[in-house]
C-alpha positions as CSV (number, residue, x, y, z in Angstrom):
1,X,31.5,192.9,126.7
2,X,31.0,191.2,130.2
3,X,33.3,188.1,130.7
4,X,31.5,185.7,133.0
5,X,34.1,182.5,133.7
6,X,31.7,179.7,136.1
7,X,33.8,176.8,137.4
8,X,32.0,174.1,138.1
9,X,33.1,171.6,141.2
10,X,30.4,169.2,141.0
11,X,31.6,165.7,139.1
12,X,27.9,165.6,138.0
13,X,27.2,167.8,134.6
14,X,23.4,167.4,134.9
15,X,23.6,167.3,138.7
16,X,21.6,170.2,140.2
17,X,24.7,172.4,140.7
18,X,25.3,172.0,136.7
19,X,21.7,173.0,136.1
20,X,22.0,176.2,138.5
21,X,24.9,177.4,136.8
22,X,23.8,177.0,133.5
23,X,21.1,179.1,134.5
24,X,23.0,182.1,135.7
25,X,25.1,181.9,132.7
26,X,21.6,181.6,130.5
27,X,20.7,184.9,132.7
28,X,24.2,186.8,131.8
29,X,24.0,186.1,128.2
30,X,20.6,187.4,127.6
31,X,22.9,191.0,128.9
32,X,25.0,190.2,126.1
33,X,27.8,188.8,128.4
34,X,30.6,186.3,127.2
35,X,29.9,182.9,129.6
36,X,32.6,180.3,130.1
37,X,32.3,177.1,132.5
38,X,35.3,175.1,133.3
39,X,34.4,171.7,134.3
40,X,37.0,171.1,136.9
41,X,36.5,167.1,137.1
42,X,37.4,167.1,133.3
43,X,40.6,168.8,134.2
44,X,44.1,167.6,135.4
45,X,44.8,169.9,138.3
46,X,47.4,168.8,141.0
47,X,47.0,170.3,144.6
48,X,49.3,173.3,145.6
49,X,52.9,172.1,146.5
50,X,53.6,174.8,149.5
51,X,56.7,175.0,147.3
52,X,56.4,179.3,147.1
53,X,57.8,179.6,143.5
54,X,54.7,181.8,142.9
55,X,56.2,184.4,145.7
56,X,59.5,184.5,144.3
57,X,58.4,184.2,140.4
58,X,55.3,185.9,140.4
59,X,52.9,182.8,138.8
60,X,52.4,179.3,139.8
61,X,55.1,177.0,138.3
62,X,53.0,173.6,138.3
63,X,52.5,172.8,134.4
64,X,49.0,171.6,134.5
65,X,45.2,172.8,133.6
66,X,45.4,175.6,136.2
67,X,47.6,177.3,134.1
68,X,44.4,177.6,131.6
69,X,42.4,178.8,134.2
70,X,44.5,181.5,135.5
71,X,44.3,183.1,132.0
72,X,40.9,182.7,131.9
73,X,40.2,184.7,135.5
74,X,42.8,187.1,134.2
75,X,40.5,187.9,131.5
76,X,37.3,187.7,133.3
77,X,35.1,189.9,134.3
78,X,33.0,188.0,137.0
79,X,33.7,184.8,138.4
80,X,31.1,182.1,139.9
81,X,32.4,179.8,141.8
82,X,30.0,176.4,142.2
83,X,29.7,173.3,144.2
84,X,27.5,170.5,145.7
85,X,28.4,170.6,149.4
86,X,30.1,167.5,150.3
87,X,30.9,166.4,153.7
88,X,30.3,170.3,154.9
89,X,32.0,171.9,152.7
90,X,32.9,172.5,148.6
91,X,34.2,169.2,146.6
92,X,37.9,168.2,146.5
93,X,37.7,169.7,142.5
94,X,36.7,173.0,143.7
95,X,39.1,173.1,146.5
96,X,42.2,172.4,144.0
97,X,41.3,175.7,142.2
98,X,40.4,178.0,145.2
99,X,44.1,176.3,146.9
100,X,45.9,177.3,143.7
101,X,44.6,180.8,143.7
102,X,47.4,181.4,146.2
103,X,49.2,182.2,143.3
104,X,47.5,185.5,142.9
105,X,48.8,186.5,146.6
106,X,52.3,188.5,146.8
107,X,55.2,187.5,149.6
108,X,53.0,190.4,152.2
109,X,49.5,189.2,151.0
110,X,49.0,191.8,148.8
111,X,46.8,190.6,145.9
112,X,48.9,190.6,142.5
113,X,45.5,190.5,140.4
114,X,45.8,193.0,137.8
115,X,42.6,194.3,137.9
116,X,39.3,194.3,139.9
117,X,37.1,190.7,139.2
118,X,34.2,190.1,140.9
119,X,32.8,186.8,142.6
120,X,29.4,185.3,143.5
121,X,29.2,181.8,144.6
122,X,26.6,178.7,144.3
123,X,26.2,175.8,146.5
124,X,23.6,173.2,146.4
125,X,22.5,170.9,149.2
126,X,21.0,168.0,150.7
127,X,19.6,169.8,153.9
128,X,16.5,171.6,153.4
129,X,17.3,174.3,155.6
130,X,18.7,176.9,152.9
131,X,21.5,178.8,155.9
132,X,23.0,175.0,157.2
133,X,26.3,176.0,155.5
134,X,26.2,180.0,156.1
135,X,29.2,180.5,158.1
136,X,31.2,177.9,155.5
137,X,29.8,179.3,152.6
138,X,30.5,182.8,154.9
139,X,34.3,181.7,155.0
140,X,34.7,180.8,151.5
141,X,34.2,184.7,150.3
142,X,36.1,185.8,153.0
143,X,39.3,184.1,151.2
144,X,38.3,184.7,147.8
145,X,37.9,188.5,149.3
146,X,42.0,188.1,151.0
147,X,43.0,187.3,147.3
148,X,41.8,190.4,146.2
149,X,38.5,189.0,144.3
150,X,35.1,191.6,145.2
151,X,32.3,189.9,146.5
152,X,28.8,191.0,144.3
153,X,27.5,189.9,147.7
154,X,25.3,187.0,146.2
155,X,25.8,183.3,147.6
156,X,23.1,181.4,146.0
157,X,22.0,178.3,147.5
158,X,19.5,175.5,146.4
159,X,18.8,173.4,149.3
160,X,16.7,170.3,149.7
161,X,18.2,169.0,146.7
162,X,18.6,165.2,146.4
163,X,17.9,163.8,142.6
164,X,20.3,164.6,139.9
165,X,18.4,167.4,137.9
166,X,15.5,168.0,140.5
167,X,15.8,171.6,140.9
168,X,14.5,172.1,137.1
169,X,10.9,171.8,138.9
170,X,12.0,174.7,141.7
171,X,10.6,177.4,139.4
172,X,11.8,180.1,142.3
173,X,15.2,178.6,142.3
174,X,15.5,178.7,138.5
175,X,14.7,182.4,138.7
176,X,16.7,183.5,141.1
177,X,19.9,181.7,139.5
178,X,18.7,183.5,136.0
179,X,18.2,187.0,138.0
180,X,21.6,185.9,139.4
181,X,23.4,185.8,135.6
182,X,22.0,189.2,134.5
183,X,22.8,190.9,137.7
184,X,26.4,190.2,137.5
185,X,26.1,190.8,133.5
186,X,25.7,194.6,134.5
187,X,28.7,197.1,134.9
């Protein structure tokens, strides 16, 4: 069975971002995948220290909630990264966890992940012009890509969003997020 972990970076659970999400992971369950969502702003995770134990020990030594989530993408299947864009880019909760995934990078760069997971991201955003971001969002695979994550390719993107929950009404958007979660449901 498909494990499917989502994080969500948004602090807003029925914020469009939630919505979209729940919607690819409605999608990979109807494949008969397994769906997690971590709800980052519930969690207590501290920034990365720059202090290297990870090199040296092979794990990140900080004893908070990332410790959870690096079991959980060790035992994923697909991951879905999500965010509302803020100030140009993902929010600070998201940024924590993509920081900490330095952990998964040997002294030479080398990804230490044990085996292949695969990534697709979400963003949603004010700006109704759907490729505002692109080159961000364009920059965020790239380093989940140096960690040794494999891009689906799929960056989904819901723009012109500005009401918590709007996008329910975005028939196309809601399909495309569903397509979304049984595409990466499939071997």
């Amino acid at each position: 069975m498909m494990k499917i972990v989502g994080f969500m970076g948004s602090p807003r659970k029925n914020g469009n971002t939630a919505v979209l999400l729940q919607q690819v992971m409605e999608g990979a369950k109807k494949e008969g995948a397994e769906c997690t969502v971590h709800y980052l702003n519930d969690l207590k995770i501290r920034g990365c220290q720059g202090c290297n134990a990870c090199k040296s020990k092979g794990y990140c030594v900080i004893p908070d909630d990332m410790q959870n989530i690096y079991q959980t993408i060790n035992e994923a299947d697909v991951l879905v990264f999500s965010s509302p864009v803020y100030m140009w880019e993902m929010t600070a909760q998201l940024k924590l966890v993509v920081d900490r995934l330095y952990a998964y990078l040997n002294a030479d760069y080398s990804s230490r992940l044990a085996k292949p997971i695969k990534f697709a991201l979400l963003f949603t955003q004010h700006r109704a012009v759907e490729d505002a971001f692109m080159p961000y969002f364009e920059s965020v695979a790239g380093i989940l890509k140096v960690i040794g994550f494999e891009f689906v390719p799929e960056i989904l993107v819901g723009s012109g969003l500005h009401d918590a929950g709007e996008v329910k009404s975005n028939d196309a958007l809601m399909e495309k997020a569903y397509k979304l979660g049984r595409k990466l449901s499939l071997k």
